[in-house]
BATOR-207718 format. One record per residue (C-alpha): residue number from 1; x, y, z. Coordinates in steps of 0.02 Angstrom, whole numbers. Layout:
BEGIN
  nr     xx     yy     zz
 NUM      X      Y      Z
...
***
This chain:
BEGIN
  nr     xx     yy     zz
   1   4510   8813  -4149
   2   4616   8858  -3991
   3   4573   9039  -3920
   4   4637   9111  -3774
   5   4586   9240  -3644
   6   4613   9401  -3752
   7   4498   9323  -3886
   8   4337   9321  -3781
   9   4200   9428  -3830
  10   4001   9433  -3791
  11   3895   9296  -3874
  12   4043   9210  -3913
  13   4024   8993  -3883
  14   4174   8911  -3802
  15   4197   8713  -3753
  16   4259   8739  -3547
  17   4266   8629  -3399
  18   4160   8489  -3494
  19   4030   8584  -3546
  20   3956   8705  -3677
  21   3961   8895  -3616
  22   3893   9060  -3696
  23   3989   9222  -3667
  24   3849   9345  -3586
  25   3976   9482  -3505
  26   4172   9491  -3490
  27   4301   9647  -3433
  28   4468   9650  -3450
  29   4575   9675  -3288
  30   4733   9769  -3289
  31   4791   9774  -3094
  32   4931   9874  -3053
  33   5027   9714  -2978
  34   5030   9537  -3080
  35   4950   9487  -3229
  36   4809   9536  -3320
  37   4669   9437  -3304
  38   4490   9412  -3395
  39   4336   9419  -3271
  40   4192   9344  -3363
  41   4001   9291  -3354
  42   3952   9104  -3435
  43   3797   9045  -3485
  44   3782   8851  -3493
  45   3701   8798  -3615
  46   3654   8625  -3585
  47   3592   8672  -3396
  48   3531   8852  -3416
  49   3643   8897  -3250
  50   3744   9058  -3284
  51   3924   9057  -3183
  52   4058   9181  -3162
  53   4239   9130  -3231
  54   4400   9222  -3215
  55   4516   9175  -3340
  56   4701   9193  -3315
  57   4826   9230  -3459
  58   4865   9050  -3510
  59   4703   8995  -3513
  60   4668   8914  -3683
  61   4487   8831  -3738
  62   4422   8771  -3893
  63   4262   8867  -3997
  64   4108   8779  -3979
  65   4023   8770  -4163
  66   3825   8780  -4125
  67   3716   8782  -4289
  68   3557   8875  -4265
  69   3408   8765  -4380
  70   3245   8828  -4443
  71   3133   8682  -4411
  72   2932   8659  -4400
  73   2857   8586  -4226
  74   2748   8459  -4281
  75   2676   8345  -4132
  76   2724   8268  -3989
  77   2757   8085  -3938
  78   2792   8018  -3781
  79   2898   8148  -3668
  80   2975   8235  -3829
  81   2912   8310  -3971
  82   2931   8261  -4139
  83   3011   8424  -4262
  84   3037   8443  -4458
  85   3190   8550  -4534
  86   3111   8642  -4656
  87   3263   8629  -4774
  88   3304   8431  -4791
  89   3133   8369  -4720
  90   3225   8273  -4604
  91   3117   8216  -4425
  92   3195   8241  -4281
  93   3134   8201  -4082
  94   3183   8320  -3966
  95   3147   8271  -3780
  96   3049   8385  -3684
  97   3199   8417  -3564
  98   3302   8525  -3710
  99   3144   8625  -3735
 100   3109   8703  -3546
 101   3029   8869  -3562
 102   2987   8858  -3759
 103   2867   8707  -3732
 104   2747   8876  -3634
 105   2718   8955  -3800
 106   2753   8812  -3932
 107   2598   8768  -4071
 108   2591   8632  -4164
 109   2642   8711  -4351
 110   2750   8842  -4272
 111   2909   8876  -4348
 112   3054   8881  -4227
 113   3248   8896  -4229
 114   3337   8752  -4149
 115   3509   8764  -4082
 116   3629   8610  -4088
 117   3806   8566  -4062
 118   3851   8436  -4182
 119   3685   8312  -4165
 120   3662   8368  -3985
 121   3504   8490  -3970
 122   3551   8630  -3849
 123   3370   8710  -3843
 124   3228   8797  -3949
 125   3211   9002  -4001
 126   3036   9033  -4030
 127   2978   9202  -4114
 128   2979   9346  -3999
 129   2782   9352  -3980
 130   2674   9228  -4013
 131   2490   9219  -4046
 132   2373   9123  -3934
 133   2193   9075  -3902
 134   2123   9105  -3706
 135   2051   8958  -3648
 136   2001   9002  -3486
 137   1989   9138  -3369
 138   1866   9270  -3262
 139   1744   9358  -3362
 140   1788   9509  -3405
 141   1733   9681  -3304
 142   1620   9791  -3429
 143   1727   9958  -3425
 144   1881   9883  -3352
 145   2033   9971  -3414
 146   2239   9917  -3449
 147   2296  10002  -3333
 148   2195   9883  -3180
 149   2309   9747  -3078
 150   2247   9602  -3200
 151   2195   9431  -3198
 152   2261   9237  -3232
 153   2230   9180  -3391
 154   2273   8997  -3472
 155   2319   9007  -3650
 156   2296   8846  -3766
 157   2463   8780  -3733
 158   2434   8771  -3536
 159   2546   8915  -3497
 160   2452   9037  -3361
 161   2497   9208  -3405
 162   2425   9375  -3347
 163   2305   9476  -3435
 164   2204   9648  -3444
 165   2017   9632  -3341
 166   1941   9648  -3500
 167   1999   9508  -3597
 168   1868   9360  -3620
 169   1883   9168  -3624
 170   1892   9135  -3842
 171   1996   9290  -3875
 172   2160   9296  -3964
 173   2304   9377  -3890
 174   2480   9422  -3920
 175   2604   9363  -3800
 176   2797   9403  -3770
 177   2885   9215  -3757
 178   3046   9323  -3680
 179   2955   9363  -3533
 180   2779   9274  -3550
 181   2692   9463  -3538
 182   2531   9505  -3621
 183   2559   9609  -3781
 184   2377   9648  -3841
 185   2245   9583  -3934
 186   2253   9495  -4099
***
């Protein structure tokens, strides 16, 4: 479906200059000479990079369709990994390249939301905190408090993230996959 400039809005998905882009900010501009225009801020969502478009009043561009997918991460294999919708049972292999930042906090069992455009996979939404083992990392300081500077911690799925002095290698703790931040103990 054709939309034009006046038919932007946030988190809307639009097919532009080749590519797939996500609507994160637009304003509409009323000068007092000329047209109005549409100054707007696109996410792409095949290469992460976020640009800034101004769209003029002729401007036309066709509405992406992205599906969003419940599937279950089951393994990986070779540079991918291998996922499971949990609706059809259908196997899929997503390379490791349309998974970036989720492959940090990503357990094998975990359930995660997989966005596609038609068959092409776009990228992986994990929950919004995720609960992880400590596999290594300083002992901890009897006494030490949350409030202290921290310490470098590797969770079971390799990420390093930064924890409280007192937590110990073996513990379980809750961590924010937004921002990779230490939410507390499990």
């Amino acid at each position: 479906m054709a939309i034009g400039m006046n038919d932007l809005k946030t988190g809307l998905t639009i097919e532009y200059s080749n590519s797939i882009w996500r609507v994160l900010e637009f304003q509409h501009v009323k000068p007092g000479k000329g047209a109005a225009f549409v100054r707007s801020k696109l996410k792409n969502l095949r290469t992460g990079a976020v640009n800034e478009v101004t769209f003029r009043p002729g401007d036309k561009f066709e509405q992406a369709e992205i599906s969003t997918r419940p599937m279950s991460y089951l393994y990986a294999e070779n540079d991918g990994r291998v996922f499971m919708d949990t609706e059809s049972y259908e196997q899929i292999n997503i390379s490791d390249d349309n998974l970036q930042d989720a492959l940090k906090f990503m357990l094998e069992g975990m359930e995660v939301k997989i966005t596609m455009y038609g068959s092409e996979v776009l990228g992986a939404e994990l929950p919004s905190t995720v609960t992880l083992k400590v596999i290594e990392t300083q002992p901890g300081i009897k006494g030490a408090t949350a409030t202290g500077s921290g310490k470098p911690a590797t969770v079971e799925t390799g990420a390093t993230i930064t924890v409280p002095d007192f937590v110990n290698e073996g513990e379980t703790i809750i961590v924010n996959t937004e921002d990779g931040s230490y939410k507390g103990r499990a």
